[in-house]
Biotite code that builds the C-alpha atoms (Angstrom):
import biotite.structure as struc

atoms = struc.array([
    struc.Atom([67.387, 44.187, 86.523], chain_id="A", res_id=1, res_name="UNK", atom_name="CA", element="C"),
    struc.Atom([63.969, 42.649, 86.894], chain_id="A", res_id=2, res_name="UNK", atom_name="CA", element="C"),
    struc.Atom([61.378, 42.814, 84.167], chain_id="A", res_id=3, res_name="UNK", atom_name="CA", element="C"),
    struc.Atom([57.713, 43.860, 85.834], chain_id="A", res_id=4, res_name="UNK", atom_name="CA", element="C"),
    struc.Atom([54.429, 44.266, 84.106], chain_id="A", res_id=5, res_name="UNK", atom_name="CA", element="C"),
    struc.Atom([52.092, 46.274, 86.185], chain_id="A", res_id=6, res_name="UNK", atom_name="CA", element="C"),
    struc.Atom([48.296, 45.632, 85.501], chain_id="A", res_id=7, res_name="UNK", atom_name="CA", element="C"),
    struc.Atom([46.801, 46.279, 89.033], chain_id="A", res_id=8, res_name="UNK", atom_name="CA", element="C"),
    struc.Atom([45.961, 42.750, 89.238], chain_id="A", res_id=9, res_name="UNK", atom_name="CA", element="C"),
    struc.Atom([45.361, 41.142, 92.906], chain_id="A", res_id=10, res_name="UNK", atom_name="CA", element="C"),
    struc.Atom([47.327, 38.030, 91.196], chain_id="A", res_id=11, res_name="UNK", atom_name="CA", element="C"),
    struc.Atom([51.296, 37.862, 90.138], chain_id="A", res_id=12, res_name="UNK", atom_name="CA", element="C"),
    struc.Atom([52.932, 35.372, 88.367], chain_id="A", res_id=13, res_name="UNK", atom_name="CA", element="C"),
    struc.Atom([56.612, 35.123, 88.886], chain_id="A", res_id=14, res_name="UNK", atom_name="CA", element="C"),
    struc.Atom([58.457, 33.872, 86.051], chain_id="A", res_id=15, res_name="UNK", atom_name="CA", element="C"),
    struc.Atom([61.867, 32.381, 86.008], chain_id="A", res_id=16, res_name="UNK", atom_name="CA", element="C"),
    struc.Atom([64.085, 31.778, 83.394], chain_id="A", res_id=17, res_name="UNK", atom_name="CA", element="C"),
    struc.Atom([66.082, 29.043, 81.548], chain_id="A", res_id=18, res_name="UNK", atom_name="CA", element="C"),
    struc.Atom([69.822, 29.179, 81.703], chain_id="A", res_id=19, res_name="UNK", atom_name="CA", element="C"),
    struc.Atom([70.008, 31.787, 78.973], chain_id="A", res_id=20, res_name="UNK", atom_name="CA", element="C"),
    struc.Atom([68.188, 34.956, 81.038], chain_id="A", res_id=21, res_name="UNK", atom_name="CA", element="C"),
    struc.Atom([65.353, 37.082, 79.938], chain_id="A", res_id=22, res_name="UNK", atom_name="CA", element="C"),
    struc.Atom([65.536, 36.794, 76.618], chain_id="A", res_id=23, res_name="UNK", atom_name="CA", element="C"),
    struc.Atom([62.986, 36.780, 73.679], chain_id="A", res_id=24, res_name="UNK", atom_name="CA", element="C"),
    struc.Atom([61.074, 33.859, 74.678], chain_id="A", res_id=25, res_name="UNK", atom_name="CA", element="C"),
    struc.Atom([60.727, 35.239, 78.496], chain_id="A", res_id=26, res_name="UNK", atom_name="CA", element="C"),
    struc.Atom([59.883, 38.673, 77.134], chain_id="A", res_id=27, res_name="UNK", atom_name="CA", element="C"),
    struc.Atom([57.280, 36.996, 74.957], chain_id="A", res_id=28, res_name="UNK", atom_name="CA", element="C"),
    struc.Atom([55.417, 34.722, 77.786], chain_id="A", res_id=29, res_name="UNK", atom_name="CA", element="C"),
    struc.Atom([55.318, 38.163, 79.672], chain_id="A", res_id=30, res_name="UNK", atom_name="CA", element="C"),
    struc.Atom([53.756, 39.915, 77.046], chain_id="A", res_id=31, res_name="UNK", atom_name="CA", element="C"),
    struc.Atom([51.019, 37.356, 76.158], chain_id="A", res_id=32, res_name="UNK", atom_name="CA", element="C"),
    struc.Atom([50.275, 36.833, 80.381], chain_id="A", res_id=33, res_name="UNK", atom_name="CA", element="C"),
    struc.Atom([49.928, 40.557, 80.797], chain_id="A", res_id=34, res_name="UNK", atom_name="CA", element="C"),
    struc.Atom([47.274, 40.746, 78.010], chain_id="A", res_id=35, res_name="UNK", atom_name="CA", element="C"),
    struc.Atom([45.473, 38.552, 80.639], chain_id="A", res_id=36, res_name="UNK", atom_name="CA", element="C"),
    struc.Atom([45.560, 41.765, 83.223], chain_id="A", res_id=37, res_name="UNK", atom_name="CA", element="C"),
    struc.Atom([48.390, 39.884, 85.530], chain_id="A", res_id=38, res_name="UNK", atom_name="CA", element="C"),
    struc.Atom([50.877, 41.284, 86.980], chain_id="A", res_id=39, res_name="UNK", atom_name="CA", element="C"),
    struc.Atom([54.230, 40.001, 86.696], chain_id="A", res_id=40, res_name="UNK", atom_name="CA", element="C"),
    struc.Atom([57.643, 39.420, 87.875], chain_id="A", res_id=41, res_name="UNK", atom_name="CA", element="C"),
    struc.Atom([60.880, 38.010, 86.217], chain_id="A", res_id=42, res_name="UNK", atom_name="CA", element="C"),
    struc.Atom([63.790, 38.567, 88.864], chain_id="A", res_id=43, res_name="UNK", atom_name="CA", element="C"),
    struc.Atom([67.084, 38.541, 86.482], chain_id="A", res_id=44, res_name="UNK", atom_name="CA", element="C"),
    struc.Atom([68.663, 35.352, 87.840], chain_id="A", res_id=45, res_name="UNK", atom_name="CA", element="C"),
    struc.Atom([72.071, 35.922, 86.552], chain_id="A", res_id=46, res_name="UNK", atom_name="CA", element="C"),
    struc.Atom([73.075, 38.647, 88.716], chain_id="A", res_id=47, res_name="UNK", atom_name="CA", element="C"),
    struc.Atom([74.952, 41.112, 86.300], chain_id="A", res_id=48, res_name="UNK", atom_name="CA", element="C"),
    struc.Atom([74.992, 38.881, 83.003], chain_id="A", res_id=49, res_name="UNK", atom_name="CA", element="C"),
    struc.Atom([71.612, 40.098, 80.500], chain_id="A", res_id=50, res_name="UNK", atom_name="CA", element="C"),
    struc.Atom([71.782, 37.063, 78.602], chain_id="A", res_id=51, res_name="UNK", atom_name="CA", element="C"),
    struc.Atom([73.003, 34.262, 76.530], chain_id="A", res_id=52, res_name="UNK", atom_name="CA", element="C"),
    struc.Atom([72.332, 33.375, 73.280], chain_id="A", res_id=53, res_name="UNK", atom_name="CA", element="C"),
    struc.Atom([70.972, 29.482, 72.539], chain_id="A", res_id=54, res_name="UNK", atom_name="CA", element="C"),
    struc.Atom([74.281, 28.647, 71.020], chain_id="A", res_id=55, res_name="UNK", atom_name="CA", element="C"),
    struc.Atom([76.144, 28.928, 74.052], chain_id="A", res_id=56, res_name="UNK", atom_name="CA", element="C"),
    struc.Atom([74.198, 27.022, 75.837], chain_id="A", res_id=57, res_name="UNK", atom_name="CA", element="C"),
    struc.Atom([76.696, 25.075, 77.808], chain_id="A", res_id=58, res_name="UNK", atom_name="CA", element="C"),
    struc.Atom([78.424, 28.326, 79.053], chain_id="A", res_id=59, res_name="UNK", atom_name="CA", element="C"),
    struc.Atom([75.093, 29.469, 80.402], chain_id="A", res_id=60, res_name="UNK", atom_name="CA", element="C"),
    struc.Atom([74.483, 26.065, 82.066], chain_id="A", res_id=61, res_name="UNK", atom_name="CA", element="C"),
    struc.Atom([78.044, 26.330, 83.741], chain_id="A", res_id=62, res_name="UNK", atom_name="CA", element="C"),
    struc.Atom([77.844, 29.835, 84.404], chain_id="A", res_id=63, res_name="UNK", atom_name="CA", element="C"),
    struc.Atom([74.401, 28.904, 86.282], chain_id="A", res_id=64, res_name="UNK", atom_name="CA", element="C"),
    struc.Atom([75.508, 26.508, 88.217], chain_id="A", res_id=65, res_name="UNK", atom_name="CA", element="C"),
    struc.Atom([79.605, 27.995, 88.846], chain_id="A", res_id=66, res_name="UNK", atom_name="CA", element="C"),
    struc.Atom([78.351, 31.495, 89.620], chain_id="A", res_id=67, res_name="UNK", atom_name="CA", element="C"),
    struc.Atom([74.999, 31.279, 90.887], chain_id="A", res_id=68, res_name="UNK", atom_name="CA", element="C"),
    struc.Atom([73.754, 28.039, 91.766], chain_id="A", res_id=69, res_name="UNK", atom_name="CA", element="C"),
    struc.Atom([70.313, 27.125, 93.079], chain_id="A", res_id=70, res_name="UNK", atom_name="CA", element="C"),
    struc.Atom([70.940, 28.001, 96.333], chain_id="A", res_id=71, res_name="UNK", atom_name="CA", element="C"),
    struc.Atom([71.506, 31.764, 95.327], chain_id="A", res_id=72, res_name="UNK", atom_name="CA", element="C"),
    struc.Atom([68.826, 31.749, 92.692], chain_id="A", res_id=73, res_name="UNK", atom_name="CA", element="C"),
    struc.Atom([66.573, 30.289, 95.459], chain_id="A", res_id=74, res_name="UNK", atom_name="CA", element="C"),
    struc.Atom([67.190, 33.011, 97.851], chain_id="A", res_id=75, res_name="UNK", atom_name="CA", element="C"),
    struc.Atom([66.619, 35.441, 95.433], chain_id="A", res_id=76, res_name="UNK", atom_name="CA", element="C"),
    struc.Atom([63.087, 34.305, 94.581], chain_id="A", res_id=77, res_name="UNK", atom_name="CA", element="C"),
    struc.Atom([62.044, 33.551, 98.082], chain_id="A", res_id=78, res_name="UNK", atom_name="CA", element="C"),
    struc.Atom([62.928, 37.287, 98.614], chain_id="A", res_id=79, res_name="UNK", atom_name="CA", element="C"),
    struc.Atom([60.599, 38.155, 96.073], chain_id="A", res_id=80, res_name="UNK", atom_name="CA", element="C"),
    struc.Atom([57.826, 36.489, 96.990], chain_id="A", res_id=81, res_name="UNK", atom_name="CA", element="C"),
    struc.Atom([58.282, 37.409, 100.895], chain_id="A", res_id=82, res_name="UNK", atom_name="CA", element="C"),
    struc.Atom([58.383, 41.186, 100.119], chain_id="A", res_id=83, res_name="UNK", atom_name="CA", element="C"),
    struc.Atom([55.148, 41.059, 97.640], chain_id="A", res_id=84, res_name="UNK", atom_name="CA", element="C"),
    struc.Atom([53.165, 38.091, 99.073], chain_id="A", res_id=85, res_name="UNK", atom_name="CA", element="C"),
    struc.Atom([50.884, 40.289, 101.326], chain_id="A", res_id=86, res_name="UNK", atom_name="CA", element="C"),
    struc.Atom([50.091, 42.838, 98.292], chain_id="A", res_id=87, res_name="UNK", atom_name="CA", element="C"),
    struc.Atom([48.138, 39.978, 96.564], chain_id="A", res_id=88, res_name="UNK", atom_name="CA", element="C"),
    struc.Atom([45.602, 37.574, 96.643], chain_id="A", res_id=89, res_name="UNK", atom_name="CA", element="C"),
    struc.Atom([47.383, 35.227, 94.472], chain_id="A", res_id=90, res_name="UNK", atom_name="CA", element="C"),
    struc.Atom([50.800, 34.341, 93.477], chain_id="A", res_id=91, res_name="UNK", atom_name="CA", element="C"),
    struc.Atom([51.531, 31.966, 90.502], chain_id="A", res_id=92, res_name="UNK", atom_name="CA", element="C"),
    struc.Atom([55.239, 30.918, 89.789], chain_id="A", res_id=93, res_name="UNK", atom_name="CA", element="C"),
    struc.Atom([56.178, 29.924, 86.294], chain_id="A", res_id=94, res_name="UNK", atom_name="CA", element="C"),
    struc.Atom([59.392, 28.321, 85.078], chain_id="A", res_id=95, res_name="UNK", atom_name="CA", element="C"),
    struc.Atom([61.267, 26.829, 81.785], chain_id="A", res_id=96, res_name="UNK", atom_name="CA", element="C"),
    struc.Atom([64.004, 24.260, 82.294], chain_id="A", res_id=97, res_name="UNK", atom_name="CA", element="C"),
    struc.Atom([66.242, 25.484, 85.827], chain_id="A", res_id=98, res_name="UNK", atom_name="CA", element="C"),
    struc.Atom([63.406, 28.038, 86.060], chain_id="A", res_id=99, res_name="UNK", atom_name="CA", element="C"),
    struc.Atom([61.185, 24.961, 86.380], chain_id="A", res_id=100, res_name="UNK", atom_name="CA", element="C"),
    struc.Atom([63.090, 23.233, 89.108], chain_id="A", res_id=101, res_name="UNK", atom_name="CA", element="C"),
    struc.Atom([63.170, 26.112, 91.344], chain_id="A", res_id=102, res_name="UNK", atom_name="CA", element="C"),
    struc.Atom([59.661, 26.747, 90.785], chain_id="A", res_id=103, res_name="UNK", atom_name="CA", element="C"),
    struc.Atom([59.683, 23.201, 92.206], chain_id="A", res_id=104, res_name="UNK", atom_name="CA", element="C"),
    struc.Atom([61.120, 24.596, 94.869], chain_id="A", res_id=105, res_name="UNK", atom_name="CA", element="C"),
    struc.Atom([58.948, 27.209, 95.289], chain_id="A", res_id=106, res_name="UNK", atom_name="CA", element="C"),
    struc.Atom([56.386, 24.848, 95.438], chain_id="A", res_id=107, res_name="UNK", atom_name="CA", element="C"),
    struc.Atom([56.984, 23.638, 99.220], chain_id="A", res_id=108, res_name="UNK", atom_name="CA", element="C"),
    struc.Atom([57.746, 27.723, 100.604], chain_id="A", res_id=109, res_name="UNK", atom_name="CA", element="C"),
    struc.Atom([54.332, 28.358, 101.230], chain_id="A", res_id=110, res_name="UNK", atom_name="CA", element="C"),
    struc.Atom([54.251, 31.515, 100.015], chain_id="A", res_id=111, res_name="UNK", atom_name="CA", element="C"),
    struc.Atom([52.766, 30.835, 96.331], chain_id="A", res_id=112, res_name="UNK", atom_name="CA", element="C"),
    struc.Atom([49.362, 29.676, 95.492], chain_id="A", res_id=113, res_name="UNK", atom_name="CA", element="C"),
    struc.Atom([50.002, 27.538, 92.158], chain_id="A", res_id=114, res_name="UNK", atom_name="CA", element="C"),
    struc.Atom([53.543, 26.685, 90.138], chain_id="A", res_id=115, res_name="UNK", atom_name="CA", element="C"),
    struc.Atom([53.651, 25.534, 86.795], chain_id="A", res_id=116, res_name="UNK", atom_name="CA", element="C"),
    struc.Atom([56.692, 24.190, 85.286], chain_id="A", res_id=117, res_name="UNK", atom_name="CA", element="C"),
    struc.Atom([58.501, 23.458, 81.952], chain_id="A", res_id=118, res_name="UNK", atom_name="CA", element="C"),
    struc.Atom([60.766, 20.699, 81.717], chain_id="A", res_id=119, res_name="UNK", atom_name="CA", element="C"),
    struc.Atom([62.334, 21.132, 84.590], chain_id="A", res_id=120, res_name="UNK", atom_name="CA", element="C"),
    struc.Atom([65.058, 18.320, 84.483], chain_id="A", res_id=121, res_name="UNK", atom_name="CA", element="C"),
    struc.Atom([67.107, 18.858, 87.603], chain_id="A", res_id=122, res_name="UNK", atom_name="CA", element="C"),
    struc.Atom([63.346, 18.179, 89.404], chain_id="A", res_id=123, res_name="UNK", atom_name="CA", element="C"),
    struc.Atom([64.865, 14.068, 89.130], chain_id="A", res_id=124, res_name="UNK", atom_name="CA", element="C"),
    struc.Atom([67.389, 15.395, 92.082], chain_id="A", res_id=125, res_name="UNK", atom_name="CA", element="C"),
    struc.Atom([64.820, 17.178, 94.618], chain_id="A", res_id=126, res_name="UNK", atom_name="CA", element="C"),
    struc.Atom([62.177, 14.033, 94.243], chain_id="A", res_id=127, res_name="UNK", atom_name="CA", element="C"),
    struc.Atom([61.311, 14.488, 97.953], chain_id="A", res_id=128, res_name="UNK", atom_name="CA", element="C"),
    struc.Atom([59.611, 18.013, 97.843], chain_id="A", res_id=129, res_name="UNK", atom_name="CA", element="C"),
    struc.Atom([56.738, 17.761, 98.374], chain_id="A", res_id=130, res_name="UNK", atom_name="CA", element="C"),
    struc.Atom([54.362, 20.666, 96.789], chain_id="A", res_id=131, res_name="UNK", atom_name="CA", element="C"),
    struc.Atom([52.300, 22.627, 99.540], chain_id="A", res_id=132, res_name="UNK", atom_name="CA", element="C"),
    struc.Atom([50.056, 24.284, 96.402], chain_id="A", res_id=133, res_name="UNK", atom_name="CA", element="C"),
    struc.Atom([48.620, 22.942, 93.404], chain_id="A", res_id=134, res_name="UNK", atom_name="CA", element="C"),
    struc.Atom([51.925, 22.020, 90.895], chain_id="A", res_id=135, res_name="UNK", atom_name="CA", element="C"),
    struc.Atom([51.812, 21.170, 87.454], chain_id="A", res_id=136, res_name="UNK", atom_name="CA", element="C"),
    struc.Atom([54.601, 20.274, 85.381], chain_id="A", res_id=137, res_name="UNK", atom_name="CA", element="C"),
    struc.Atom([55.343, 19.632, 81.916], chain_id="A", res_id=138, res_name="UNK", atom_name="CA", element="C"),
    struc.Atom([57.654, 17.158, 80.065], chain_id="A", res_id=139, res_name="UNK", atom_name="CA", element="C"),
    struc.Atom([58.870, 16.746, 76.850], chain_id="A", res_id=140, res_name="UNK", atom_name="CA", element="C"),
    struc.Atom([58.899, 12.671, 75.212], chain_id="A", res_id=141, res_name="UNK", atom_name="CA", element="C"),
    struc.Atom([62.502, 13.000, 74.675], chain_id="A", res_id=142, res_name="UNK", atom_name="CA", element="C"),
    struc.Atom([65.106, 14.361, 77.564], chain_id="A", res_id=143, res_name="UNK", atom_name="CA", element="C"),
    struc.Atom([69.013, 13.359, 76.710], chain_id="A", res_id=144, res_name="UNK", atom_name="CA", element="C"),
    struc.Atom([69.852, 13.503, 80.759], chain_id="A", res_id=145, res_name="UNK", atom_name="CA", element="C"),
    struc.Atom([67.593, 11.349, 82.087], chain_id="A", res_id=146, res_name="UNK", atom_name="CA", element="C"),
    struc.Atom([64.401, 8.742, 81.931], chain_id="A", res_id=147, res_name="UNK", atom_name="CA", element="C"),
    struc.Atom([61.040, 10.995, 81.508], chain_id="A", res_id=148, res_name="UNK", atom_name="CA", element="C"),
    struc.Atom([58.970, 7.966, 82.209], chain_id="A", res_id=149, res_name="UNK", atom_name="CA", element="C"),
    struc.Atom([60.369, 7.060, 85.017], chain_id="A", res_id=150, res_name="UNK", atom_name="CA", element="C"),
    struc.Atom([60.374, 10.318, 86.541], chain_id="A", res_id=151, res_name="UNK", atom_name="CA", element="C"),
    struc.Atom([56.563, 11.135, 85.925], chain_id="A", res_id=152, res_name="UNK", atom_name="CA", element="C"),
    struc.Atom([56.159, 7.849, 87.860], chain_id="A", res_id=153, res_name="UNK", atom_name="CA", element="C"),
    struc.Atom([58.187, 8.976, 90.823], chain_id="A", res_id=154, res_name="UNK", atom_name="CA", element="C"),
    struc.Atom([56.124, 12.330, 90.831], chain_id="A", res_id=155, res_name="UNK", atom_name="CA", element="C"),
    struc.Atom([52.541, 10.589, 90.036], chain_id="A", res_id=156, res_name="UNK", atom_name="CA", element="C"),
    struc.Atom([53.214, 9.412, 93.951], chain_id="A", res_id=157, res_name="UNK", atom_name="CA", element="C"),
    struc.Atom([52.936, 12.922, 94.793], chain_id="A", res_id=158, res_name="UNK", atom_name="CA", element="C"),
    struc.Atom([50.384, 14.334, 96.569], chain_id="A", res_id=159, res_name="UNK", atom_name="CA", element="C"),
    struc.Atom([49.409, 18.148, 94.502], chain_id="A", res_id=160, res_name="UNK", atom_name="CA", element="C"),
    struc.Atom([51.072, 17.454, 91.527], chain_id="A", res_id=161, res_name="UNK", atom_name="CA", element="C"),
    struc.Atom([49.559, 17.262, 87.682], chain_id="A", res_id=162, res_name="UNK", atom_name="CA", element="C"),
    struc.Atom([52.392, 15.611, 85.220], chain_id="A", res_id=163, res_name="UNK", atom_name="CA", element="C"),
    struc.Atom([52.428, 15.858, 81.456], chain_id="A", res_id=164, res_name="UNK", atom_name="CA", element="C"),
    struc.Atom([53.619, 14.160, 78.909], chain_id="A", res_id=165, res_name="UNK", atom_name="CA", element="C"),
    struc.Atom([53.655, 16.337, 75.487], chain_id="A", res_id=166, res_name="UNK", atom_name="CA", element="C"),
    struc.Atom([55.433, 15.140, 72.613], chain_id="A", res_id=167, res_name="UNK", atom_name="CA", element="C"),
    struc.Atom([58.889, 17.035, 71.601], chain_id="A", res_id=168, res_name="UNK", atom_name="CA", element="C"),
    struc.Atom([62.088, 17.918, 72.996], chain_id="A", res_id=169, res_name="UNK", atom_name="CA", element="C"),
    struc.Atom([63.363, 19.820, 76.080], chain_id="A", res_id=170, res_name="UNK", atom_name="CA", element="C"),
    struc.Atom([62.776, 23.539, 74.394], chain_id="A", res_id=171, res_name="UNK", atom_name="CA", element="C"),
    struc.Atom([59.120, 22.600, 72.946], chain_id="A", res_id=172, res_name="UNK", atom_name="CA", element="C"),
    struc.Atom([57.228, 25.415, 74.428], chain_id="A", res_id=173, res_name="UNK", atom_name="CA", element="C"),
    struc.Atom([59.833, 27.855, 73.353], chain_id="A", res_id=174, res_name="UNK", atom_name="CA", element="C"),
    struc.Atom([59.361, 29.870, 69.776], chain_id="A", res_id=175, res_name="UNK", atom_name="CA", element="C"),
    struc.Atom([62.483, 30.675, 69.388], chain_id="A", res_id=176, res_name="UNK", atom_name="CA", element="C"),
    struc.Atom([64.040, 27.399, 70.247], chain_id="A", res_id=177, res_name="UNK", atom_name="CA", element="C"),
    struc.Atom([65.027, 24.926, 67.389], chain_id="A", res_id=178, res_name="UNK", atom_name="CA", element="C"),
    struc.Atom([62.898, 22.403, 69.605], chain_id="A", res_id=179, res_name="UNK", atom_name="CA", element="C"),
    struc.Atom([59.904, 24.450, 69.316], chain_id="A", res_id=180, res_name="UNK", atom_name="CA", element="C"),
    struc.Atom([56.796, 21.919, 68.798], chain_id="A", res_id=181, res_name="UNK", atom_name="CA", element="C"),
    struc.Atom([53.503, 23.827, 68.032], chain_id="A", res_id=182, res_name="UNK", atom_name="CA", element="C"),
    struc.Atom([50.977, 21.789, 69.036], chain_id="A", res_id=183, res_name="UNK", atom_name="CA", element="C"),
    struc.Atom([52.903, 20.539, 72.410], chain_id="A", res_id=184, res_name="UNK", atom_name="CA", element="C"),
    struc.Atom([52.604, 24.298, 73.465], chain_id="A", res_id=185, res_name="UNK", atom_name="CA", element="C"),
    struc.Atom([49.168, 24.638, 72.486], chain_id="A", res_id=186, res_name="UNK", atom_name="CA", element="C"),
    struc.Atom([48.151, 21.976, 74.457], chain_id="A", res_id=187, res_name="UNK", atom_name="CA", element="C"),
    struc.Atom([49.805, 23.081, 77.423], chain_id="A", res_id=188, res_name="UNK", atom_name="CA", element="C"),
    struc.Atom([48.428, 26.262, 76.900], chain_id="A", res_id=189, res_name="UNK", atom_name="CA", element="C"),
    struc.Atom([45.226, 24.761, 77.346], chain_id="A", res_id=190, res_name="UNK", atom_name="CA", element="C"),
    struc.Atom([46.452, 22.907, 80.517], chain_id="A", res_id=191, res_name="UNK", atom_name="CA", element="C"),
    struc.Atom([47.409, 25.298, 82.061], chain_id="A", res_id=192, res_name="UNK", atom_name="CA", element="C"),
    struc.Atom([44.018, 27.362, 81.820], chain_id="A", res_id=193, res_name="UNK", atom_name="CA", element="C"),
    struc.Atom([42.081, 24.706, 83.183], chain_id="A", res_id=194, res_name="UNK", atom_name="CA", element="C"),
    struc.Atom([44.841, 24.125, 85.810], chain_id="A", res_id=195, res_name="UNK", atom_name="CA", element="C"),
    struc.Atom([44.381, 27.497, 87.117], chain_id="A", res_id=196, res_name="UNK", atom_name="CA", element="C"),
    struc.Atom([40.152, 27.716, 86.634], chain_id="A", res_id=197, res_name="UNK", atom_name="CA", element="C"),
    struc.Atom([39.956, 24.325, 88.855], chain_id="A", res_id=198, res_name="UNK", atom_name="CA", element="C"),
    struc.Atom([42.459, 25.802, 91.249], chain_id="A", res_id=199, res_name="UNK", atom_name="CA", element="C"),
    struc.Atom([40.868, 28.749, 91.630], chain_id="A", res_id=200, res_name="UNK", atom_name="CA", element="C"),
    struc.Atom([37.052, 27.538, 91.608], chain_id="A", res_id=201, res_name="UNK", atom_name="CA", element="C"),
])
């Protein structure tokens, strides 16, 4: 089941979820982005599951990557945005975490107009994308799997991209994560608005 928000907007957003499906803090970004008049799309990414909770978070990582995998999840999107792309004037993809790194890899399709993305930490394996729209992503200070640092400097050779730096862990944009962080979201919040107003000027 997909979640849609129908505003009659001539821009969508696509969003795509973490791990754990399209749960409270999916529903929530949806709700605040339709108060903006877009519309919006959140294709359900784990097939039949609805969700996990945060506690099981590394069944939903191996159930994501076991059952589904990016190269299903992928296909899925790139459905999505082939069937809808001539019915709007704009189309914006948005991701958190796995979300993120296949709105990476939405990036180079084509078929969207801007991607933003949330600490999208498999990004560090598909380094040599390279964005055909405006890309902005977000990191958190701390990451357990990898080097932040030395990733933004791998992606700051990159022609399209924005990279961020906001202080937290992976989780900081999410309310309802015990790595929520405040002012890291609010920042990014503002990011992102001018990210889209030069984009679209």
């Amino acid at each position: 089941m997909m979640l849609i928000h129908k505003n009659n907007s001539n821009t969508l957003i696509i969003v795509l979820h973490e791990i754990y499906g399209i749960n409270k803090h999916i529903k929530q970004v949806c709700k605040e982005l339709s108060k903006r008049k877009y519309d919006i799309i959140v294709p359900n990414l784990l097939n039949d599951r609805i969700m996990f909770r945060y506690d099981q978070e590394q069944i939903a990582y191996s159930y994501f990557i076991n059952k589904i995998g990016f190269e299903i999840a992928m296909k899925q999107i790139e459905e999505i945005l082939y069937s809808v792309r001539s019915n709007y004037k704009k189309i914006y993809v948005l991701g958190y975490s796995i979300g993120a790194t296949l709105a990476w890899l939405c990036s180079q399709t084509g078929l969207c107009d801007l991607v933003v993305g949330f600490y999208g930490s498999r990004i560090r394996e598909n380094i040599a994308i390279v964005p055909q729209c405006p890309t902005l992503l977000f990191f958190p200070t701390e990451e357990k799997s990898f080097d932040v640092d030395d990733l933004i400097m791998q992606l700051s050779e990159i022609n399209n991209i924005s990279v961020k730096k906001l202080s937290g862990k992976h989780g900081f944009a999410d309310q309802f994560s015990k790595n929520y962080n405040n002012k890291s979201l609010l920042i990014a919040s503002k990011e992102i608005l001018l990210f889209v107003k030069s984009v679209s000027a």
